[in-house]
C-alpha positions as a printed NumPy array, in Angstrom:
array([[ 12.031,  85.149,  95.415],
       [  8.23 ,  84.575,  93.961],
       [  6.234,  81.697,  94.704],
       [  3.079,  80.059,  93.144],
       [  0.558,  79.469,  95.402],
       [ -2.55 ,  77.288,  94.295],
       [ -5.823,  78.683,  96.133],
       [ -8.538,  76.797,  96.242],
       [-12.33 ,  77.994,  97.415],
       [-15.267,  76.636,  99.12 ],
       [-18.418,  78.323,  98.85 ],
       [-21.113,  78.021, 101.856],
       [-24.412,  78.369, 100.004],
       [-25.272,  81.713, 101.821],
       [-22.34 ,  83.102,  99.684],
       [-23.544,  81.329,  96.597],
       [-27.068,  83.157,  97.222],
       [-25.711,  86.312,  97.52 ],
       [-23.53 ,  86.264,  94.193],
       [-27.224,  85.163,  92.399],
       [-28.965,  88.233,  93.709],
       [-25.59 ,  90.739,  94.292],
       [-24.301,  92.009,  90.573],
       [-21.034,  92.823,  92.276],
       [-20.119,  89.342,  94.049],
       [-20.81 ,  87.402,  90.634],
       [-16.949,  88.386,  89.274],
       [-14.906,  86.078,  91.682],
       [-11.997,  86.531,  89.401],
       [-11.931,  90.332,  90.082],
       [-12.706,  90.19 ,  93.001],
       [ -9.541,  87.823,  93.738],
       [ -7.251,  89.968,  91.62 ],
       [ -8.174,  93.011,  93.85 ],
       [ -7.621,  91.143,  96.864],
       [ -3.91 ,  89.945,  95.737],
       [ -3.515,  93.35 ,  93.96 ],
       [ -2.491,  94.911,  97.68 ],
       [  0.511,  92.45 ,  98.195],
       [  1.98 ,  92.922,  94.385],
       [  0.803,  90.115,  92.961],
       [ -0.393,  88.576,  90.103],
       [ -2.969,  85.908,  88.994],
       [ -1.783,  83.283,  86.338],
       [ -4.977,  81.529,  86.377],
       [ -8.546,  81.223,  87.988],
       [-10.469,  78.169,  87.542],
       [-14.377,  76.948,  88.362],
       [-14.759,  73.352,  89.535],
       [-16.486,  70.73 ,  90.069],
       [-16.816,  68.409,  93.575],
       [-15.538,  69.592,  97.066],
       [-13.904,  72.878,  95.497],
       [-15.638,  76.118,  93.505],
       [-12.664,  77.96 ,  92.515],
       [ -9.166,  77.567,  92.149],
       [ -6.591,  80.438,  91.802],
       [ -3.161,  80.145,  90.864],
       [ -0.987,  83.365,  91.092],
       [  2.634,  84.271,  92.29 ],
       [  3.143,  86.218,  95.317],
       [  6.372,  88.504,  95.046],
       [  7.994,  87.49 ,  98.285],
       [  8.213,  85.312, 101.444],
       [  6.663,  88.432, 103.494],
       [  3.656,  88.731, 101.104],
       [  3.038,  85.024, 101.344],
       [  2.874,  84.677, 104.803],
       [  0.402,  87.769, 104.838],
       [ -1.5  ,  86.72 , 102.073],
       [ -2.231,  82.729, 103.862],
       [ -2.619,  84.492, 107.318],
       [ -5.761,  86.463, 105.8  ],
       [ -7.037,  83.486, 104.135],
       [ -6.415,  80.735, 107.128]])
C-alpha cells in the first residue's frame, strides 16, 4: 500500500551559498526526484516557501519498507 508523505526542508545558509555559486545544487526538484527515484517513488509536487520552511515535497512512497527507509535517511 502507497503512502503520501509531505517533506518539508530547511536550508542552513552554507547550503543556500553553495546552490548560488554550484550550477548543479540550484535544481532542488531534481535533485529530490533522484533521491526518491532509488526507493520507486514518485513526486506529486515540490513547492518553495516562505517562513521557517524552503521546500516542501509531496510524493508517494510505494510501500511501508520504502517509507521507513526513505524517513530513516532523512531523520
Amino acid at each position: 500500500m502507497s503512502s503520501l508523505v509531505l517533506y518539508m526542508v530547511k536550508y542552513e545558509n552554507d547550503q543556500k551559498a553553495a546552490m548560488l555559486t554550484t550550477p548543479e545544487m540550484r535544481d532542488r526538484a531534481a535533485i529530490h526526484r533522484a533521491a526518491i527515484s532509488d526507493f520507486d517513488s514518485t513526486p506529486s509536487a515540490q513547492y518553495g516557501s516562505y517562513g521557517e520552511y524552503d521546500m516542501i515535497y509531496i510524493y508517494a512512497m510505494p510501500n511501508d519498507k520504502a517509507l521507513a527507509a526513505n524517513l530513516h535517511l532523512t531523520d
